[in-house]
N, C-alpha and C positions, 0 to 999 in steps of 0.2 A: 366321689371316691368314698368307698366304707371306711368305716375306723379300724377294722384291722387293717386294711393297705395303707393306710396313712400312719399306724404304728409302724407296721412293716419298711416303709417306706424311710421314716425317720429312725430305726434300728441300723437301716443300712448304712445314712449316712453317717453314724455313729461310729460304725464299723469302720467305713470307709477312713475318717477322721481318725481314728486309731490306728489303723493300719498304714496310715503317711506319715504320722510320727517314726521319728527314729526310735528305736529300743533300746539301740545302746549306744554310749558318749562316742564311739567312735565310727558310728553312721551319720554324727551331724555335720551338718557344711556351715559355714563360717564360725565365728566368736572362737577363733584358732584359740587367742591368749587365755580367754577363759577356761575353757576343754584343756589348754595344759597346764593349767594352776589347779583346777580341780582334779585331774587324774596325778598327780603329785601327791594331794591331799587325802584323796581314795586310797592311793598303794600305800604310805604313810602309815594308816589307820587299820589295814589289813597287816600289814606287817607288825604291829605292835598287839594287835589283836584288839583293840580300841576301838570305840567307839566316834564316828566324823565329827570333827567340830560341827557345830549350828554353822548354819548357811542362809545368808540373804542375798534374793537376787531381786536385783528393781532395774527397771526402763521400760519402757511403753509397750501399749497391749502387740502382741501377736509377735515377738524376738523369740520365743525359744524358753522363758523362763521354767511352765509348768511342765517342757518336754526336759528339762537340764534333772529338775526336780523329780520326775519318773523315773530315768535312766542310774542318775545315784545307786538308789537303791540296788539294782540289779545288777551295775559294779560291786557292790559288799555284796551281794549274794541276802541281803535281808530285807524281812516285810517292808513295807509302808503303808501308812493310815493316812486318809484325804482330809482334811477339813478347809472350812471357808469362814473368810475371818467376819461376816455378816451371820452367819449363822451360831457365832458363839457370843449370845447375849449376857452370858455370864459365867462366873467362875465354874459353877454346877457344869454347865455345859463339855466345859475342857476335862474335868476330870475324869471322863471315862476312858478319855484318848491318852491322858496321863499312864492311867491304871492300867491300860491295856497294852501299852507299851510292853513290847519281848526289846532282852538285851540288845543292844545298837541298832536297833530299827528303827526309823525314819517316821517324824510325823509332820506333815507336809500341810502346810497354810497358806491357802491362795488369799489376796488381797488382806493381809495382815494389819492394814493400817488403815484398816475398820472396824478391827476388834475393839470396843470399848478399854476403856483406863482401868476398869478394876480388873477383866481378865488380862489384861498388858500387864498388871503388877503380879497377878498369879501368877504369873508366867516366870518371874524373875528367879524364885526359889527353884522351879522347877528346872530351869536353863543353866545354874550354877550350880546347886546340889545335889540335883536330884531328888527332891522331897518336895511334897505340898503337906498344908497344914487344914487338915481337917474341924470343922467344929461340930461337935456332938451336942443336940440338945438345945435348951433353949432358957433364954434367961440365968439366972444365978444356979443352973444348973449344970449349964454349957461347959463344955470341958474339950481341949483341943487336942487332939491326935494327930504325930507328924506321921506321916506315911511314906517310906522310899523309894523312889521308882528304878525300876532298871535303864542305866543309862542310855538315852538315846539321841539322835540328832534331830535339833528342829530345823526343818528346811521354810523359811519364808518368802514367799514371793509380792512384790507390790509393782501399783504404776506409782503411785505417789512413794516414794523414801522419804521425804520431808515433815508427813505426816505423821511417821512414826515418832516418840518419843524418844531424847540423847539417850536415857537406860537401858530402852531397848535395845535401839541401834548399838550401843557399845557393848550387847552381851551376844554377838555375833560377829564371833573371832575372822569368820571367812566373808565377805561383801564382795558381792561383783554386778557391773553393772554392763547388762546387753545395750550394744550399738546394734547400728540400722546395716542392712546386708548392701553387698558390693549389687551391681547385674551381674557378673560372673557368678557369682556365689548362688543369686537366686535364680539365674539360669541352669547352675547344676541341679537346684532342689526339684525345679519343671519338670525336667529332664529326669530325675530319676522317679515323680511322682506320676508323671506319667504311664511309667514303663509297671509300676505300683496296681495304678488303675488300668493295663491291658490298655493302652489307647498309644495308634502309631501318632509320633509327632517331629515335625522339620525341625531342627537344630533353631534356624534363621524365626521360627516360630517361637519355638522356647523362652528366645530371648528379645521378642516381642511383647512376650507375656508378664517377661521379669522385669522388663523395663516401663512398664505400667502397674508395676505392685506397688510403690513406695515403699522401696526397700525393705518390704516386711512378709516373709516369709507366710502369713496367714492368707495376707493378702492375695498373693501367688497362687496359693493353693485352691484358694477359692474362686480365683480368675479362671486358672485349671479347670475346675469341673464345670463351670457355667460355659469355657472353648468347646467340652469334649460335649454335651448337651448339645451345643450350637454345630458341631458338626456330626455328631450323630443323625440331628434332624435335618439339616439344610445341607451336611455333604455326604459323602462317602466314608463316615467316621476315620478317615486321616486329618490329622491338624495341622494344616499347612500355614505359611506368614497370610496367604490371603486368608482363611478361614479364619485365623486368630484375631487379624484385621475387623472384619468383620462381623465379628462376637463380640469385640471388646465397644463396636463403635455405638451397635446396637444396643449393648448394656450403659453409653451415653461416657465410657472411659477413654479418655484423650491420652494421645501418646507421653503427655506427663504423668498421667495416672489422676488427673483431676476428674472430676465426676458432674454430672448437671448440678447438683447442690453449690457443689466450689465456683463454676461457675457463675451462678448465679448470683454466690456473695460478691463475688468481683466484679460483675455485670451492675449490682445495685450500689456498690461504692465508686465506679465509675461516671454511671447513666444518673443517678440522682444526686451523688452528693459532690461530683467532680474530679474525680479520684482521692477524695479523702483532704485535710483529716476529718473522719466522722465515729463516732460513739457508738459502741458495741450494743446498744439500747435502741437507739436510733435504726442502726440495718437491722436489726432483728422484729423491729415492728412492720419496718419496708416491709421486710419479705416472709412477716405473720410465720414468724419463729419462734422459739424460746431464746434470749440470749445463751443460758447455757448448753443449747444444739450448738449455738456459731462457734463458742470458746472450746467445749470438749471434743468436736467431732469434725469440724471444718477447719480454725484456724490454726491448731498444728501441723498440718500439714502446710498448707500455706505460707505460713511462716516462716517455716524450716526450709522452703524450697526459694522463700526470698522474693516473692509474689505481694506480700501484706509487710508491714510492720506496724512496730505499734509504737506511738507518742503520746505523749503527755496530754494530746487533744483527743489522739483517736487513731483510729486506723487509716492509714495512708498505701495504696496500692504503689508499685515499683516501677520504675520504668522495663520488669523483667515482665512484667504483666501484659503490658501492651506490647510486645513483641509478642509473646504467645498467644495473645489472644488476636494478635494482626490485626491494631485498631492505632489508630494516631493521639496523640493526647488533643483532647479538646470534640474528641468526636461521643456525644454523648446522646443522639438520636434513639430515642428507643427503639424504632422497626430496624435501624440500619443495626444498631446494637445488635438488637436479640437475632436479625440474619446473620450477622458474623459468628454468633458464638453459638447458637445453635439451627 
């Protein structure tokens, strides 16, 4: 493939990714309570002519956060500036997003509790008053100019909240925190993102799809295009329960939405260490990982579905484990193992 078609190629899916975002707050499906505490706060703020309180939104990657934070804006009818809280190493940094700030326009921070402590304090003056403080010069020369900015709303987004500092977090009047989607809910997203992407799809499919996402709307959407792929090439581009079937089993995703990786953690804490408990150090050398692959990327899920937990020794799989995986406790064979679960 040349480099323009591979440009080409990743433009689209860019597009595509934009164009399955909702646009505006009331094209998205679930987080009802949130959508109506924020459109409260949006008419509120158009009525007084005011500028939105600051706005934090935290919960795990792919709920909706940096679509809630796009849509805002185009509720007020005003700009918004992107930035990313790894890319503002310093106070310098922030202040051009400051400065350029137009009255009640939105400046929008993903992953905010990565921004370092010294721009976290710049930020203080700026969230309450409206003003930073300039320094001019240098040494016994240096002389300090407040500067005002025109009010506007900081929208911040994190996975970690905990990380942020109490200052910060208390100068963000409005906090909401995305929960995990119904399958109804992520069956209506399939469902309408399909129809997005031109691709026919069975109902009974749809909700094939959403019920292998982990409640998380990204996920979904991503399971989507790799179905509509799978039957582009292998059927009659309709997505039927068999072809979703089919796609998802080949992409190695199990009707829980577990993956070969998850698998496998639970494959190596059953087959070698007995079903646990065993040391987050220990399986990750088993199975020639990083431990923080198994903590950030495997055992939230896991966890959350009640499959893993975790003690004071270690991780202990569940008796919800060996039911799903259709293996009896004490059966720890590797050939008979690794034919049961893959």
């Amino acid at each position: 493939m040349t480099r323009e078609a591979i440009l080409q190629s990743s433009a689209k899916e860019k597009e595509e990714d934009r164009a399955l975002r909702p646009q505006r707050m009331s094209e998205m499906v679930g987080q009802q309570d949130v959508y109506e505490r924020l459109m409260i706060a949006v008419d509120a703020a158009r009525k007084r002519n005011e500028s939105l309180g600051h706005i934090l939104f935290d919960g795990p990657p792919g709920l909706g956060k940096t679509t809630f934070a796009l849509c805002i804006p185009r509720e007020l009818g005003v700009s918004v500036q992107l930035a990313s809280g790894p890319g503002l190493k310093a106070p310098k940094d922030l202040v051009p997003y400051l400065t350029n700030a137009v009255d009640r326009s939105v400046l929008f921070i993903d992953e905010i509790h990565r921004i370092p402590r010294a721009v976290e304090e710049y930020l203080y003056t700026a969230m309450e008053d409206f003003r930073i403080d300039l320094v001019l010069g240098e040494g016994i020369n240096a002389r300090t100019h407040n500067l005002w900015l025109k009010p506007f709303t900081l929208i911040g987004a994190t996975t970690r909240a905990g990380m942020l500092s109490g200052p910060l977090r208390d100068r963000f009047p409005i906090r909401e925190h995305l929960s995990f989607y119904s399958v109804e809910e992520l069956t209506e997203i399939v469902q309408r993102n399909a129809r997005k992407l031109e691709v026919k799809i069975e109902a009974k499919a749809a909700r094939e799809i959403a019920a292998r996402s982990r409640s998380t709307p990204r996920i979904a959407n991503n399971q989507l295009r790799w179905v509509r792929d799978y039957a582009d090439s292998r059927a009659d581009g309709e997505i039927t329960l068999a072809v979703a079937r089919a796609a998802l089993e080949m992409a190695g995703v199990d009707d829980l939405g577990l993956g070969r990786q998850d698998r496998s953690y639970l494959a190596t804490i059953v087959r070698v260490f007995g079903g646990g408990p065993a040391g987050l150090d220990a399986i990750a050398h088993t199975m020639n990982l990083e431990p923080d692959t198994l903590e950030d990327e495997v055992e939230p899920f896991l966890l959350r579905t009640e499959l893993v937990v975790r003690t004071p020794r270690g991780r202990v799989v569940t008796a919800k484990t060996y039911q799903h995986l259709n293996i009896q406790p004490g059966q720890g064979a590797a050939g008979e193992l690794q034919r049961k679960l893959f």
